[in-house]
Structures are given as C-alpha cells and as structure tokens.
N, C-alpha and C positions, 0 to 999 in steps of 0.2 A: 744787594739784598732785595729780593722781590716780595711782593704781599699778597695772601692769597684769601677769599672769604671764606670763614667756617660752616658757608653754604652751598660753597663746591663751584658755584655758578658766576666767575669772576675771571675773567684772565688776568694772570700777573701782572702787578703794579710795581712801580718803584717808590721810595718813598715818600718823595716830594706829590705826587699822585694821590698815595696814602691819608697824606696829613688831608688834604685837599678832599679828598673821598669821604672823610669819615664813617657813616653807614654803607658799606659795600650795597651797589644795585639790585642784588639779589634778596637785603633785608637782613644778611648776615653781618661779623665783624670782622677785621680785619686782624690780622695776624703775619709775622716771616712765616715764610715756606718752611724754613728748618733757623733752630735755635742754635747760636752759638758754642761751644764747650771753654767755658775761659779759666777752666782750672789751672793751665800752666800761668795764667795771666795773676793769680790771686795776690800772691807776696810781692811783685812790683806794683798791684794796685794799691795795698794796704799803705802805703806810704804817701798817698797823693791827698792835695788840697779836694774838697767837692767839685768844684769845678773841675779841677784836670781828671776826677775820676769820672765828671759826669764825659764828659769831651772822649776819654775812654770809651766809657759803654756807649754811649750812644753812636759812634763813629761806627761803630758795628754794623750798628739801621740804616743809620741813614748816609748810604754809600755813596748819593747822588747829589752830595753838597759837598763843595770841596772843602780840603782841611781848614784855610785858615777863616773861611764863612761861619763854618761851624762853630772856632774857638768863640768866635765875637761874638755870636747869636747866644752861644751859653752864659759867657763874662759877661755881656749886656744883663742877660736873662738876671743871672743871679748878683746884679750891686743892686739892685733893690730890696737886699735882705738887710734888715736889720745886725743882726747876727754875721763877725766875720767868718763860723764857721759853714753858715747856711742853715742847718741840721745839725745842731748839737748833741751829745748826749751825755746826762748830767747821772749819778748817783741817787736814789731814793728808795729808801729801805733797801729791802730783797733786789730792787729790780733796778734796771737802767730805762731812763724815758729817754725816748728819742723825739726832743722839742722841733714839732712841724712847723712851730707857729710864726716866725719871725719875719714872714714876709708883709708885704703891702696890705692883705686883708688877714692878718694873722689867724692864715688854715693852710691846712698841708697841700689844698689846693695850688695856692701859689706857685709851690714848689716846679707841678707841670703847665700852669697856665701862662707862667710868665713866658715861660719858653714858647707855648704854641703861638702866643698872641706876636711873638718875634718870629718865627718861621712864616708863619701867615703872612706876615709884611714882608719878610725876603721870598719868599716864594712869589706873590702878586707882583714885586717889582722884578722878579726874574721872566716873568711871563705877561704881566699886564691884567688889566681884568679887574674885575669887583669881586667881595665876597660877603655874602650877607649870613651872620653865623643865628642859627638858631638851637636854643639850649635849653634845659629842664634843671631846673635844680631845686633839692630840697632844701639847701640854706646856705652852705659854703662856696659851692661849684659857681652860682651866679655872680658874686660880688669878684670872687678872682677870676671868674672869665673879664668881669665887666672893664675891672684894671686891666687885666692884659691889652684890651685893644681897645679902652677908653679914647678918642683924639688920633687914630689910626686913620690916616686918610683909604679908600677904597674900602674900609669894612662897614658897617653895620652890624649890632648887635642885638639880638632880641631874645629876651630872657623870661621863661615863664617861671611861674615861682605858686604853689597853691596857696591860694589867698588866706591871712592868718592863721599858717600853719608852719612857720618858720620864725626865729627870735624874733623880739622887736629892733634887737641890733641889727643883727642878720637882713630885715629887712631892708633899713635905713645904709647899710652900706649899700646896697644896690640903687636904692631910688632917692638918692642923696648925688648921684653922679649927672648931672645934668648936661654932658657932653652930647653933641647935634647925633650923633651915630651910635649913643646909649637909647634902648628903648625896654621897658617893663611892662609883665602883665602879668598880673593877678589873675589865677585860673580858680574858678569856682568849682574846686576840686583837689584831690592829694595830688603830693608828686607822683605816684603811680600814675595819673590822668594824664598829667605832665610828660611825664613820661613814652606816654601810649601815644598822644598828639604828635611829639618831637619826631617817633617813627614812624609813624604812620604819613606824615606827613613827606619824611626823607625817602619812603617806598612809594612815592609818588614821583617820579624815576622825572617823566617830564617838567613838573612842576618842580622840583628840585633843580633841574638843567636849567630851565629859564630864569630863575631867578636866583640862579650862584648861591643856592645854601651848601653851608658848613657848618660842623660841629665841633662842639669843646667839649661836650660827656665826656663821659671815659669811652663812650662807644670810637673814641678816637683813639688810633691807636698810641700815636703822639704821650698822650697825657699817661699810659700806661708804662712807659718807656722811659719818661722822666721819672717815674715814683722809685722805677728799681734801682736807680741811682742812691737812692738813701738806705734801703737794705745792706748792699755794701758797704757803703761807709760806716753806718752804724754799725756792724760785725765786725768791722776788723780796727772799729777802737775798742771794743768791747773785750774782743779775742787779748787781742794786746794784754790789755790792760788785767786781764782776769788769768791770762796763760793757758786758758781753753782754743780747743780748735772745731768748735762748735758755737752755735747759740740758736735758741727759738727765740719767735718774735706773735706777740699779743697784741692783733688789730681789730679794733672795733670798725664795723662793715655793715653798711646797708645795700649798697650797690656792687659789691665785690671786688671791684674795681684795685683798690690799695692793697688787698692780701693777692687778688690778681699777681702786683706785680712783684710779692714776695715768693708768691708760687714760680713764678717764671725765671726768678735769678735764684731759685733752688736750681731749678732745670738745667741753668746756664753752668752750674757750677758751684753756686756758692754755699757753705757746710751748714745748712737748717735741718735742724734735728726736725722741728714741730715746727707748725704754725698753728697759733691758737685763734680759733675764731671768736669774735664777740658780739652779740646781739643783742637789744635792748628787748621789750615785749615783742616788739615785729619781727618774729623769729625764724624766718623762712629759710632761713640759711641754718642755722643753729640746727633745726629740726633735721635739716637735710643730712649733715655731716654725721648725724646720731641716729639717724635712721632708715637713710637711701630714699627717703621721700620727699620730693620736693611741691609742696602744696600751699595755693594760695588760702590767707584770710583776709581778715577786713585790717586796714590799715588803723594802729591804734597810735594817736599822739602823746607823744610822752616830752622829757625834759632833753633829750637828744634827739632833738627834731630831725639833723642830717641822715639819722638811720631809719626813719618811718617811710619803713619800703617793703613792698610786697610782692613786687617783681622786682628782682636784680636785674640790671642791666648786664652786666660783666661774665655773669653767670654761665652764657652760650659759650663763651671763651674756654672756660674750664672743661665745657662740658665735651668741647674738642679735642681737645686732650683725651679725655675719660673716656671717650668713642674712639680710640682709637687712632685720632685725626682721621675720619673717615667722616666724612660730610652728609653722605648718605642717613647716616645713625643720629647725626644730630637734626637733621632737617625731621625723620622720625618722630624723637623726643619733644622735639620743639611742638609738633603738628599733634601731637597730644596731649602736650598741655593748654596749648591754646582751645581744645573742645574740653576737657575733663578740667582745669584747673591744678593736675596734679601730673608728675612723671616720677618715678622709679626707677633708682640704679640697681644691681647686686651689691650685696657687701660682699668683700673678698675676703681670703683663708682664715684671717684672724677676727671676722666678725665685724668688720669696721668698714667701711666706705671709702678709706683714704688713709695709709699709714701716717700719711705726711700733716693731716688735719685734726686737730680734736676742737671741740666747739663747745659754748656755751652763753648763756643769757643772764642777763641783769637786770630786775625791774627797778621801778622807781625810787622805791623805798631803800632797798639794798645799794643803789648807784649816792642816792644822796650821803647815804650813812658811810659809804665810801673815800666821799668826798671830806668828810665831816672826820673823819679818821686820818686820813693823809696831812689836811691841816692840823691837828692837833698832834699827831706823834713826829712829823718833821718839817712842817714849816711849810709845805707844798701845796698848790692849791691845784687840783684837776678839773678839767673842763666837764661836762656829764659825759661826753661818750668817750674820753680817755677813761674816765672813772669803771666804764661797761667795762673794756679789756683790763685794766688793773685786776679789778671784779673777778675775772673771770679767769686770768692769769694766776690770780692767789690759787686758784682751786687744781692749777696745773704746773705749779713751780718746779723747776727741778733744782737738787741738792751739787748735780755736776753738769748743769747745763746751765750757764747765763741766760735768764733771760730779760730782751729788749719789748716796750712797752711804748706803742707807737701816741704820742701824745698830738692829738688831729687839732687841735684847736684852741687856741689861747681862751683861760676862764672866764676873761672880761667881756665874753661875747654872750653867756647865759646870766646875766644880771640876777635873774630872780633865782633861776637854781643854785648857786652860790648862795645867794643868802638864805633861801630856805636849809641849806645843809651848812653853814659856817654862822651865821647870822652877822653877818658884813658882806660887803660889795666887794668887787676886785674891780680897779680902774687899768685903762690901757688911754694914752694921751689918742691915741689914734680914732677911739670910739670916742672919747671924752668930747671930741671936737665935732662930732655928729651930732651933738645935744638939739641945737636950735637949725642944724642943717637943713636948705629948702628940700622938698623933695618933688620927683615925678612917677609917676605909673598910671597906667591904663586899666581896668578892669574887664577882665571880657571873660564869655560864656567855656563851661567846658565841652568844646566842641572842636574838632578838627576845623571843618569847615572858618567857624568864628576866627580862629586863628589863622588860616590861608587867605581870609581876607585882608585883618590886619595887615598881613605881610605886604598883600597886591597894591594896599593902599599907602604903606607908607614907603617902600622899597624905593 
C-alpha cells in the first residue's frame, strides 16, 4: 500500500515512511493511493475479537510490517484497556453508545495512540535513529499521546496544550507525567494557535529533518486507521443484535479526524446509512455540512473543551475526496481560505452537501440539560461532548436504522460539567489518584519561533 499527499507534491511512501512522515513535505496529509472494497470481507469480520479485527483492517495499510510484528504491536497496543472488549457497546434509551473510554487516559484517543506510540518504537528499532514527536492538543490527544511514549527510549515528546483552556483534569493528566522524555507547554493561546504553530512549524521541511520531528494529531495518518477499526466493530454488534443490515453513527467532532474515519470505512465497505455530525457553539463543521460554506470564527470555550476548534485539521482529507482526489482543486480551496477565511463547495441534486452527512450543534445549556436527562431516565452519565452527539442524534434518529453514539470520553474528566447538570461528581480511580500528583510544564509565548526554540534548546 503506498501513501500519497492530498497536495499532489509527494512521491509514494510506504507505510512505515507514512507513520514517520506525518505532515507530508508539501504541507498536505497523508492518505492510500486507492481504498480498499472489503465487502466480501464483512460477515467473516463480524465474528472477530477487536483485536483480530483491528490486525484485519489494518494489515490492509500497513503492508510493510510483517504479519506476526503486526499481531504483537496490536495485542501489546490493546492489554492496556481496561475493558476485555476494548470498545464496547452498551444499550441506552433509543441508542447504542459505543464506550471509547476504557483505555489508559480514558478517551477514545487511546484507542490510536497506544498503537502509534508502539509502531514508533518498532519502526526506530527497525531502522535506528531518534524521534522527537511534536503535538497540539485541545485536551484528550495530549495525555494519550503522552502515555503512548511515556519511558520510550529514542523519543521525545512535546506537547502544546492552550493555556487554561482544557479541564483541569485534562490538564493534570498531562503535566502529572514526569517522565525525562515528557515535556509541556502552555501556549498563550487556543488550540487553533496550537495548531497553526505544530504546522507551520512541520512545513519547515529543514527544520523538521534536523531535528526528527513527528506527529500524533490526527494529521497522522496512523491515528486515523486505528479509529476505523471501531466503526466496525461496533456495527456488526449492533447489526447482530438488532437484525438490521445498516446503521448510522453520531460523532461529536472538532477536528474531524474520528468521523474522518467513519467516512472512510463507509468507503471501504461498510453499510452506514448517515453519519451524523456534532458540534458544540464552535460550529465550523456543522455550518459546513448545512450550507457548503466553510468559514472561520472566533474560538468560543465552552464545557467540551476538546471540540473548541476553528480550523479542522482533518478537514483537507475530506475535502480530497470532494475534489475529486484531484490535488490541484484542493491546493485551490485551501489557498483561499487561507486569504478570505472562508471556501465554498456546491451542494448537489438534492440540495445538501453530502448524502452521506447531516450535522448539527449543541450549546451549553442544551448539552448540560442533556446530560441531566440521561442520568435521570437511565442511569447513564454522558461526558459533555458525548452529550453534543446524543443531542444531536435525538434530532436525527431513525425508526429502521440503529443508530451508534460514539461516547469520546469517560464523565470523570469534566468534574464541574457533571455537577453543574447532575449535581454530583463522577469518580474514575484513575483521576482520583491525580488529586495531590506533582506536576511539570513550561509556559511559553504564542509564537512559532518561541517554540522552535524550545525545541533547539531542550532536544
């Protein structure tokens, strides 16, 4: 399987290249040349543990790692779940959640971080070398990168995070880890800033060579690869179980990335009527899907900090698809949003943007009262931005389509929003034990430069 940038200007990679590349040189993302068709494959997957179905799909990619490296990198990957099934998915009300949370930093992060932070180590012992990862995150992506290759010899990791504008758990998982090759900063700014620094910094083609960065965003493609492995799974318990040979699935999304890679094992094959979008106030995507316009605003914080996002990062990905796959159209689109703030698709015959997408938003008010609903009619308590897609899945239920409700994050991580909408706490022993935890971080400027020094200086 070769990898090719959504910027046209890349020569084919293999995957082990891939993971290692992260932001393709050109500034694009990385994607296969052509998608698999694994619909004769469906009814022999439906039967498999997660693992052997992840070992499945992913053997697909990554054709440059032999079979039995593979099985171990996955079986390693996933004994750190809590959960024997990995990705459960449990009954509530109308809908079926599909529980992300059960890993190490209970967020569906986990689910691809554990894996890359293990590739990463077999790929560097396959070829030797350092690699110093550098990452953006709004509040989940940071603590499960930071586990992933926490005590990794050859990595480094450095993680910006905008400075009090992520849980205060969210924080303390991060800067609670005191491991010689963990390092934090506080950027005085949103993760959008975060975000702009991480690439701009990686389209610094030399400066990136020299000093062996790599990524965990989702701008890797790795991390995208592992998430469609639960799409799967969760549909064909679901199917099962319901005697449907369909289902949509309702993701709450700031960076695109996880409905990402529900759009892509539609591609591959697998029977998704819909995929429902969910957005908090920072509704960039929402807007898009409802009206072909894709237009920045100002970044507003709310009680699901992980989705206060104003650029998707993931977003280019789709948008290659929607061009066509033609590189040329997206480098276009791209180059006019970067001056105007704003690009425009057509909508097609039936008025819509996307047979395949419908979208919608959930403010604060409505996600709490959400929340506050679910515990009181079954016992359930939703995390805030599980609570957006729940939210926003009521408004799209169907009567003969099951639908799956991706649950990104165990409750215990938004202390305060839980008890504002429940008026009690939810404990997780895992947080619990972070109470009096020492911590480390850095504080530094938002500024590219500030942070290329950091890097020079402590690399």
């Amino acid at each position: 399987m070769k990898y090719i940038s959504t910027r046209g200007q890349m020569k084919p990679v293999e995957f082990q290249e891939a993971v290692m590349t992260g932001l393709a040189p050109d500034g694009g993302l990385l994607l296969p040349a052509s998608l698999p068709d694994v619909g004769d494959r469906l009814a022999a997957w439906a039967k498999l543990s997660f693992q052997d179905l992840a070992y499945e799909v992913i053997s697909l990619f990554a054709t440059d790692i032999p079979s039995d490296d593979l099985k171990k990198l996955i079986n390693n990957s996933y004994a750190t779940f809590e959960h024997p099934e990995v990705a459960p998915t449990v009954e509530i009300g109308d809908f079926h959640i599909l529980e992300l949370f059960h890993g190490p930093t209970l967020a569906f992060k986990d689910v691809a971080l554990q894996l890359l932070g293990n590739l990463f180590e077999y790929i560097l012992e396959q070829r030797g070398g350092t690699l110093n990862i550098l990452g953006a995150t709004s509040g989940d992506t940071g603590s499960a990168a930071i586990h992933g290759v926490r005590g990794k010899p050859k990595i480094n990791i450095f993680i910006m995070h905008p400075a009090g504008r992520t849980s205060p758990l969210q924080e303390k998982q991060m800067t609670s880890v005191l491991d010689r090759n963990v390092f934090n900063l506080a950027v005085d700014g949103t993760f959008d800033d975060c975000q702009h620094i991480m690439k701009t910094t990686f389209a610094d083609v030399d400066f990136k060579t020299e000093y062996a960065l790599g990524a965990v965003n989702s701008v890797n493609w790795a991390r995208v690869l592992a998430q469609t492995v639960y799409y799967f799974y969760s549909a064909f318990q679901v199917m099962e179980k319901t005697g449907t040979n369909t289902v949509q699935f309702s993701v709450p999304t700031g960076n695109f990335g996880d409905i990402l890679a529900g759009y892509l094992a539609q591609r591959m094959g697998l029977p998704i009527s819909k995929l429902i979008l969910a957005t908090n106030e920072n509704d960039i995507l929402s807007r898009f899907f409802n009206t072909g316009i894709y237009g920045m605003a100002d970044v507003v914080p709310t009680i699901s900090p992980s989705m206060d996002i104003q650029v998707a990062s993931n977003f280019e990905r789709y948008l290659y698809y929607r061009a066509g796959q033609e590189p040329e159209k997206v480098v276009a689109l791209l180059d006019g949003f970067k001056k105007s703030g704003t690009l425009a698709v057509d909508v097609n015959e039936n008025g819509v943007v996307d047979d395949l997408f419908v979208a919608g938003r959930g403010d604060t008010a409505s996600t709490l009262a959400t929340i506050k609903r679910y515990k009181e009619q079954f016992g359930y308590v939703l995390d805030p931005h599980t609570a957006v897609g729940v939210l926003v899945a009521e408004a799209h239920r169907s009567a003969d389509v099951p639908t799956i409700c991706l649950a990104t994050a165990h409750p215990a991580k938004f202390t305060q929003a839980i008890i504002d909408a429940t008026g009690e706490a939810v404990h997780h022993p895992t947080l619990d034990a972070l109470a009096d935890a020492e911590t480390r971080c850095d504080s530094i400027a938002n500024h590219v430069d500030a942070v290329k020094q950091y890097l020079v200086e402590h690399i």
